[in-house]
N, C-alpha and C positions, 0 to 999 in steps of 0.2 A: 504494500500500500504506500502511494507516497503523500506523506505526510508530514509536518514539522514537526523541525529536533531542536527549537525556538519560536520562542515568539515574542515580540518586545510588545506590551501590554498596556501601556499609558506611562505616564499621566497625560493628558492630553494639554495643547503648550505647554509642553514642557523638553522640548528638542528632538522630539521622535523622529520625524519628518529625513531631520538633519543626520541622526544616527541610522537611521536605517537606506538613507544614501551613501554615508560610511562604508553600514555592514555590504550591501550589494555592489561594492566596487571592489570589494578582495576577491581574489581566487581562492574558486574551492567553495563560494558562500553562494547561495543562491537565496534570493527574495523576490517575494510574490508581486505583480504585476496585473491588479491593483494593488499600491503599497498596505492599502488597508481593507484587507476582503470583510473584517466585521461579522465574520460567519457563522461563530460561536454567542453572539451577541442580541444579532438582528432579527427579528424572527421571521421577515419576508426572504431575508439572504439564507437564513439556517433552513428556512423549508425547502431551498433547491437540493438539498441533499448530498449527502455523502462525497457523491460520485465529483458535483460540480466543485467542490472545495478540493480533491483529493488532486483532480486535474490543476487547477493553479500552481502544482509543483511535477507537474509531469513534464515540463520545459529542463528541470534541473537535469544535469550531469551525472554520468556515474561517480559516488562516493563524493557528491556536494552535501554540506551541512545546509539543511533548505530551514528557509525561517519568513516569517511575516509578522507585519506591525500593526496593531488595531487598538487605537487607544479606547475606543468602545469597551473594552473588556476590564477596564477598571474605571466603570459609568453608574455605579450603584447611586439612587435606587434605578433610573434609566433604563438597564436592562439586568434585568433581577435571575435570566435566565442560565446568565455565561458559565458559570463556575460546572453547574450541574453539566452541560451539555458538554463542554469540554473533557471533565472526567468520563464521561464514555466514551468517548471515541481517542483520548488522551492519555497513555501510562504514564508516561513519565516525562512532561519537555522540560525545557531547559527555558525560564522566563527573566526578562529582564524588567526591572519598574523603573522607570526614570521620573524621577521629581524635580522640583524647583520651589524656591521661595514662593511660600502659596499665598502670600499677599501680592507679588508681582505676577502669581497663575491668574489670580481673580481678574485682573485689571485687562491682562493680555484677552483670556478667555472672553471679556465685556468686550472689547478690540473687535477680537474677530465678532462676535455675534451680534454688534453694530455693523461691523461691514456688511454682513451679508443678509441684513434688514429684517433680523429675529429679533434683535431688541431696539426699541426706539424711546431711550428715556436717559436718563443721564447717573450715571455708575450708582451712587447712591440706594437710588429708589428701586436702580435693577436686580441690587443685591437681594432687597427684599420680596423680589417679582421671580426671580429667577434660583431657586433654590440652587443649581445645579451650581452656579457660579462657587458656590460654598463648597459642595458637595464633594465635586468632583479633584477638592484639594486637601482633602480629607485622606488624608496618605496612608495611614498606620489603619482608617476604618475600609479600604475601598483593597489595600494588600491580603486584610487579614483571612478572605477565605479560602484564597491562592495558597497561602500556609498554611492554613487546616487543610485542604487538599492532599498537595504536593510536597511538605514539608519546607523547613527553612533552606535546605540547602539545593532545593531547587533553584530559589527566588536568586537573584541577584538585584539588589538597589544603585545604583549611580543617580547623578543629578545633572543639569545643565549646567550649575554650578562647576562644579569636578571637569566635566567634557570642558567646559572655556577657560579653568584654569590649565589643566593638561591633557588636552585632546590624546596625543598620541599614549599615553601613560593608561589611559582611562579607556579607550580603544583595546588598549594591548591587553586590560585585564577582563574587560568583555569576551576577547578572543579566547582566551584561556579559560572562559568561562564555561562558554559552550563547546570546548573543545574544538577550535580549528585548527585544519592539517596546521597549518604554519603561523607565523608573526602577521598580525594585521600593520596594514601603515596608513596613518590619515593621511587625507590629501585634501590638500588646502585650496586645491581649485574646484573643488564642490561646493565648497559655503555653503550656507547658512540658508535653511530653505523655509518657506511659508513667511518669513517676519516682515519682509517691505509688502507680500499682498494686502494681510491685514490692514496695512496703514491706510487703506484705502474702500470708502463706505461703494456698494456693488451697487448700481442703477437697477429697477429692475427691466429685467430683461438680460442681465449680465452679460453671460455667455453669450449669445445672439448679436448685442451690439455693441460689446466692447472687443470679445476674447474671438470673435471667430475671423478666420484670415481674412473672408472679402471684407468685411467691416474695416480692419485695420490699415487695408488697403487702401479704399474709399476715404477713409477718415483721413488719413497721409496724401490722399491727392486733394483732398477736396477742400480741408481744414487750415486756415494757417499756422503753423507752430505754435506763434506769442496766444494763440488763442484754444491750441491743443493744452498749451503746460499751463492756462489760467484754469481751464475745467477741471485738469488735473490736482492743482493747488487746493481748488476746491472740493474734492473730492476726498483730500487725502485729511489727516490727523494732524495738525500743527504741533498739537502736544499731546503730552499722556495724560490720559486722565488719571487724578488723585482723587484718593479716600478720605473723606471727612477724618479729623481728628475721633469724634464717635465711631462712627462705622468703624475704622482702624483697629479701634480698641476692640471692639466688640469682637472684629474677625481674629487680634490676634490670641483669646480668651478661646476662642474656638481651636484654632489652631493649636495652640499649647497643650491643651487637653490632649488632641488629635496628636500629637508630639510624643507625650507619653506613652502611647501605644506602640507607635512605630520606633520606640526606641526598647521596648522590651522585647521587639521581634530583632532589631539590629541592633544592638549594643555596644557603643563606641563609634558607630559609623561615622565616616566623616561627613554624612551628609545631614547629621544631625544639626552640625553647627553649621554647615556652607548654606542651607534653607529656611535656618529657621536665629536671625540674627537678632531679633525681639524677644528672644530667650535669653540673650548673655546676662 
């Protein structure tokens, strides 16, 4: 059966995007094509069946370590069905969680979900409209049934944090993680993926008449520049949005709690202190 011997699981912004452009540029590593098939998660994608998830790694090589990204899979409560449906079809993968300062998730995660005209109210008020914006940074609550499952020494934790302090260091112990044939090596002409689309609120229609070729063809013969990069300007995020001195407080009360948990699963991690600096 071909199936994954990884899967990097969420958090969601929190640089998955980025690592799992990483993991699919080493030999010997194969990753799925969509980066995030969601299959375990979705219940329209999990009804195609066995067969259509199994094929998403039937491109791989003899003896590639095949792996995919789906931060859906740490979305509780979202989708409540993952953990179960994985253990059947699942013995034993090799899972990566990647975190980030979940005060800087909230704000990104509000980012994109203004972009793409799910949320339209201002950080604040969405926190309290949008459970998920909380939720889904809720680290040590959204890991913990991955290790009830599969044990700790399935799990492997890293942060965005750790990847921008030492890419290559932090790569290298990933690789080792999930046993590849050889040394991974970053490369630096990938950058950084997803972070400049966000900064920019989607029209609707998006796709059709921003992102599709004749449009951008059209738009380039037809548009003057000074008045392409003025729509642009306006479209895009001048600044980042902040959290009220309340709100802040509030999230990081939540967060801390949420802190303690994820530190009795990882003890000592260094990502204890690279994510959560409102603890010191």
């Amino acid at each position: 059966m071909a199936l994954p011997d990884f899967l990097l699981i969420g958090a969601m912004k929190c640089g998955t995007t980025t690592l799992a452009a990483q993991l699919a540029a080493q030999p010997g590593l194969f990753m799925t094509d969509p980066k995030e098939p969601n299959f375990f998660s979705d219940d329209a994608i999990h009804a195609r069946g066995a067969g259509w998830y199994e094929s998403l790694f039937a491109a791989a090589a003899p003896g590639d370590l095949k792996g995919e990204a789906s931060t859906h899979y740490t979305k509780l409560p979202t989708h409540p069905q993952t953990i179960a449906r994985m253990t059947r079809m699942l013995a034993a993968p090799k899972l990566i969680y990647m975190i980030r300062n979940p005060l800087d998730r909230v704000i990104s995660h509000f980012i994109h979900e203004t972009s793409h005209r799910v949320i339209r109210t201002d950080l604040d008020r969405a926190i309290g409209m949008h459970p998920e914006l909380v939720e889904y940074g809720r680290y040590g609550m959204q890991i913990a049934p991955f290790l009830q499952a599969y044990g700790a020494g399935a799990v492997l934790l890293t942060s965005l944090e750790q990847l921008k302090a030492d890419p290559q260091a932090e790569l290298g112990r990933i690789g080792r993680f999930i046993g590849a044939p050889g040394p991974l090596h970053w490369d630096d002409a990938i950058g950084a993926r997803n972070s400049a689309e966000d900064r920019f609120r989607h029209l609707p229609a998006h796709q059709l008449l921003v992102n599709s070729p004749w449009a951008t063809a059209l738009r380039r013969t037809l548009v003057p520049k000074s008045l392409r990069e003025w729509v642009k300007r306006k479209r895009s995020f001048t600044e980042r949005p902040q959290l009220s001195p309340e709100t802040r407080r509030r999230l990081e009360d939540i967060f801390a709690a949420d802190h303690t948990e994820l530190a009795r699963a990882f003890p000592g991690h260094p990502a204890l202190s690279a994510c959560y600096p409102f603890r010191a």
